[in-house]
C-alpha positions as CSV (number, residue, x, y, z in Angstrom):
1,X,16.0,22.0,-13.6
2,X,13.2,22.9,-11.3
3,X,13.1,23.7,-7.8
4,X,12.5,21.7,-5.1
5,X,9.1,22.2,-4.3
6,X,6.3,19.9,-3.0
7,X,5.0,19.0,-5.2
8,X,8.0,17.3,-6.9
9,X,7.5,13.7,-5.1
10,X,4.8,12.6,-7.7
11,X,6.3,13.8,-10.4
12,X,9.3,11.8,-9.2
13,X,7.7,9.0,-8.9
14,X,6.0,9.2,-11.9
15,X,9.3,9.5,-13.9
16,X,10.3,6.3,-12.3
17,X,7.8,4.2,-13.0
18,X,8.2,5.4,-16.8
19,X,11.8,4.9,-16.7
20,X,11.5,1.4,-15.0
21,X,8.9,0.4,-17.7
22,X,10.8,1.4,-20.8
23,X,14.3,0.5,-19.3
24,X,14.4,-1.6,-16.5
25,X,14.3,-0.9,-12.8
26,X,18.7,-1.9,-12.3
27,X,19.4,0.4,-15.8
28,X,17.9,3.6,-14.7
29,X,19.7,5.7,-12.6
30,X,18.5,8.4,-9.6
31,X,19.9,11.3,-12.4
32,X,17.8,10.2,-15.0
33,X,14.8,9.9,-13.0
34,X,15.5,13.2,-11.8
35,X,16.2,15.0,-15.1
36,X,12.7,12.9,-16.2
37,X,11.0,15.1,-13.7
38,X,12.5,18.3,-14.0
39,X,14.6,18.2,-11.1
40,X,17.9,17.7,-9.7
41,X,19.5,14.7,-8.5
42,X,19.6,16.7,-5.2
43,X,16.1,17.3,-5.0
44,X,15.5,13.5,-5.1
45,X,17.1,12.8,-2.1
46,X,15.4,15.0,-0.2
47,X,12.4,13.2,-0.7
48,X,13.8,9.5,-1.5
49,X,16.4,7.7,0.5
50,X,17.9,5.7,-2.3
51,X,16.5,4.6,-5.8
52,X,13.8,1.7,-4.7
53,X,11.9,3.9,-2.4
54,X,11.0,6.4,-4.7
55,X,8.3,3.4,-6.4
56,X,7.1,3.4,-3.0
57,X,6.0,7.2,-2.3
58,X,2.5,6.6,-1.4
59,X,3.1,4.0,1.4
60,X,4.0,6.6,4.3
61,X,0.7,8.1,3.3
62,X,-1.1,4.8,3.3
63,X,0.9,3.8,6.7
64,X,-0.4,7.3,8.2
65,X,-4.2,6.9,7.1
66,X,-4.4,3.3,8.5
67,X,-2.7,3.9,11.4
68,X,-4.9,7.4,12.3
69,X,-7.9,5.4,11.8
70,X,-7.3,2.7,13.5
71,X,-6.4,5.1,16.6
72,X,-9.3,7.4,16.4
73,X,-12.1,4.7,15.6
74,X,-15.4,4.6,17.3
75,X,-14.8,3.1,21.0
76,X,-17.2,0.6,20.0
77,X,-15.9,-1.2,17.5
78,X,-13.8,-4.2,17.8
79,X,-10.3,-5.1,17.1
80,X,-10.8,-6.3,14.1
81,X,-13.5,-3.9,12.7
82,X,-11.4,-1.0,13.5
83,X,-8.4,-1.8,11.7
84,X,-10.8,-3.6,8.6
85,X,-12.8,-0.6,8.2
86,X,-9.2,1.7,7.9
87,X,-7.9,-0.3,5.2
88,X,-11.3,0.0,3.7
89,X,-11.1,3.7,3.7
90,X,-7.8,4.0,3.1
91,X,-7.7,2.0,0.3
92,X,-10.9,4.0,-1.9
93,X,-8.4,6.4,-2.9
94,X,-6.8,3.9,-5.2
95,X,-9.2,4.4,-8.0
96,X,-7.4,8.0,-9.4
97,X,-4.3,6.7,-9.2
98,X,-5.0,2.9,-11.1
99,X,-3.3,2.8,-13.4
100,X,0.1,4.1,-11.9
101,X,-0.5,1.6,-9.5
102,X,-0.5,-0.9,-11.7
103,X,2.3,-0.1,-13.6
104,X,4.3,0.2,-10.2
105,X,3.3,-3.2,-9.1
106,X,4.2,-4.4,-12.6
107,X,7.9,-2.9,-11.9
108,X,7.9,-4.5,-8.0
109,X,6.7,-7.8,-9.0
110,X,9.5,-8.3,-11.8
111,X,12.4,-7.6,-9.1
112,X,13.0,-9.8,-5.4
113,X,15.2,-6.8,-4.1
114,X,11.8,-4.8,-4.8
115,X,9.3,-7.7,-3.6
116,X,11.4,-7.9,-0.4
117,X,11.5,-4.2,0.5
118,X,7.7,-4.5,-0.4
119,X,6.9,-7.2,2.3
120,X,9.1,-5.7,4.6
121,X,7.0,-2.2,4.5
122,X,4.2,-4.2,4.6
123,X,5.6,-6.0,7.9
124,X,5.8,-2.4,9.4
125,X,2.6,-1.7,8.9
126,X,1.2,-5.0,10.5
127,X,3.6,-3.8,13.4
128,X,2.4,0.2,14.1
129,X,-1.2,-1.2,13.2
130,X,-1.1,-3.6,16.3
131,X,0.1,-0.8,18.6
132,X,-2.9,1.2,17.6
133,X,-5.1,-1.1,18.7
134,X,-2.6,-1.8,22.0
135,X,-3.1,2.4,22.7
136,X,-7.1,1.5,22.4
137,X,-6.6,-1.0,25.3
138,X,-6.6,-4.0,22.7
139,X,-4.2,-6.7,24.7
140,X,-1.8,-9.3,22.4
141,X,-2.0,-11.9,20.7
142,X,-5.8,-10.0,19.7
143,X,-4.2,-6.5,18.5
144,X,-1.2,-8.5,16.6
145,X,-3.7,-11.1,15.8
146,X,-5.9,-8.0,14.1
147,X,-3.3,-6.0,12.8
148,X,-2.2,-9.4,10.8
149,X,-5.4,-10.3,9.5
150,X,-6.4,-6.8,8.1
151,X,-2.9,-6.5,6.5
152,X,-3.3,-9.9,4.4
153,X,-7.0,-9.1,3.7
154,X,-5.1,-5.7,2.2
155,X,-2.7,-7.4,0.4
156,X,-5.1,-10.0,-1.1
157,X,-7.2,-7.4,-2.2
158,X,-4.7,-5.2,-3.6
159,X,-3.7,-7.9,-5.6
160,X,-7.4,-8.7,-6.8
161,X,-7.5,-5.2,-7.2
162,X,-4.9,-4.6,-9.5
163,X,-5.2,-7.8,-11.9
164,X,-9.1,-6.2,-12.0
165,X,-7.0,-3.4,-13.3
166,X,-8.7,-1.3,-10.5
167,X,-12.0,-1.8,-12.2
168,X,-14.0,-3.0,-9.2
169,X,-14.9,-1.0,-6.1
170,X,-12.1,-1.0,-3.6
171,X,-14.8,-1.2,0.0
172,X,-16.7,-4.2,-1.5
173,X,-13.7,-6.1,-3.1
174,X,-12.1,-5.9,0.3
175,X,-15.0,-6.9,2.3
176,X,-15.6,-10.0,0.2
177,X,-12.0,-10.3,0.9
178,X,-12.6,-10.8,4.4
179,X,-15.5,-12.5,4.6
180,X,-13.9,-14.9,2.9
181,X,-10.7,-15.3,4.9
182,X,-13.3,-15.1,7.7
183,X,-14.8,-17.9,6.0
184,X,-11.5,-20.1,6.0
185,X,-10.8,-19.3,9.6
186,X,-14.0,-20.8,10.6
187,X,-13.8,-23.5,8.4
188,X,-17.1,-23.4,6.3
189,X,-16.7,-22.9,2.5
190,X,-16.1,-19.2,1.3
191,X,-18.2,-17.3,-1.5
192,X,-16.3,-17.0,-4.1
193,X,-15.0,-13.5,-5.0
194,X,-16.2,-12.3,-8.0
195,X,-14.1,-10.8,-10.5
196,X,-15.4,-9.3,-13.7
């Protein structure tokens, strides 16, 4: 078995998303996710709580970008520019890591214990991205209004995004995205988004 290192979090994660696909997310066990990777059962929980969050490794990081941007954007911008333009740059990463992504969200999708803990990350987000606009002087119902709008525009577009098969550029698919919840808001008719 190899050490814990730190580079063993993607290699765990990696090993569970092949595991879920050939098996089944309830028929693999922590061990054998381990042992996939080359490490001990020990070593994955020091870096995962319990099984499920282990297909959700890159979400602190995504949480931590968002947020950070949000906090140090230009004075100048708005509520909602701030937090649209740090899902925009958080989310360009994407493209190196497609098609794991997409093999993750396969796994998620297929499993409402997964879907839930899903939503309920994405929930926490919404939540510390509204205090980053309240430490920028941003008063409610704006910064929860913000934070709320710029985490469904995400979640849209990561969807987009992944039955695109990550294809498409991440910036423009999620400004079309909310242009066009802009668009809806306002009531006019939005431009469709194309998807090739």
């Amino acid at each position: 078995m190899g050490r814990w290192g730190p580079d063993a979090r993607g290699p765990l994660e990696q090993a569970a998303v092949e595991l879920c696909l050939e098996h089944g997310f309830e028929q693999i066990r922590v061990v054998e996710i381990a042992q996939r990777a080359g490490f001990s059962e020990r070593t994955f929980y020091r870096y995962f709580p319990d099984k499920p969050e282990v297909l959700f490794a890159g979400f602190g990081f995504l949480h931590g970008n968002v947020v950070s941007m949000v906090v140090g954007a230009p004075v100048t911008a708005g509520p909602m520019e701030a937090v649209a333009t740090a899902f925009e740059q958080a989310g360009a990463v994407f493209r190196e890591n497609a098609v794991r992504l997409r093999q993750r969200q396969h796994v998620i999708d297929g499993h409402p214990e997964l879907q839930a803990r899903e939503l309920s990350k994405v929930a926490t987000l919404a939540a510390a991205v509204a205090e980053a606009l309240r430490q920028r002087g941003v008063p409610d119902p704006a910064a929860m209004l913000a934070a709320e709008a710029g985490t469904l525009v995400f979640r849209i577009t990561f969807r987009a995004w992944i039955r695109d098969a990550g294809d498409q550029e991440w910036p423009r698919m999620f400004r079309q995205t909310l242009d066009a919840v802009g668009a809806v808001i306002v009531g006019t008719p939005p431009t469709p988004i194309p998807v090739t």
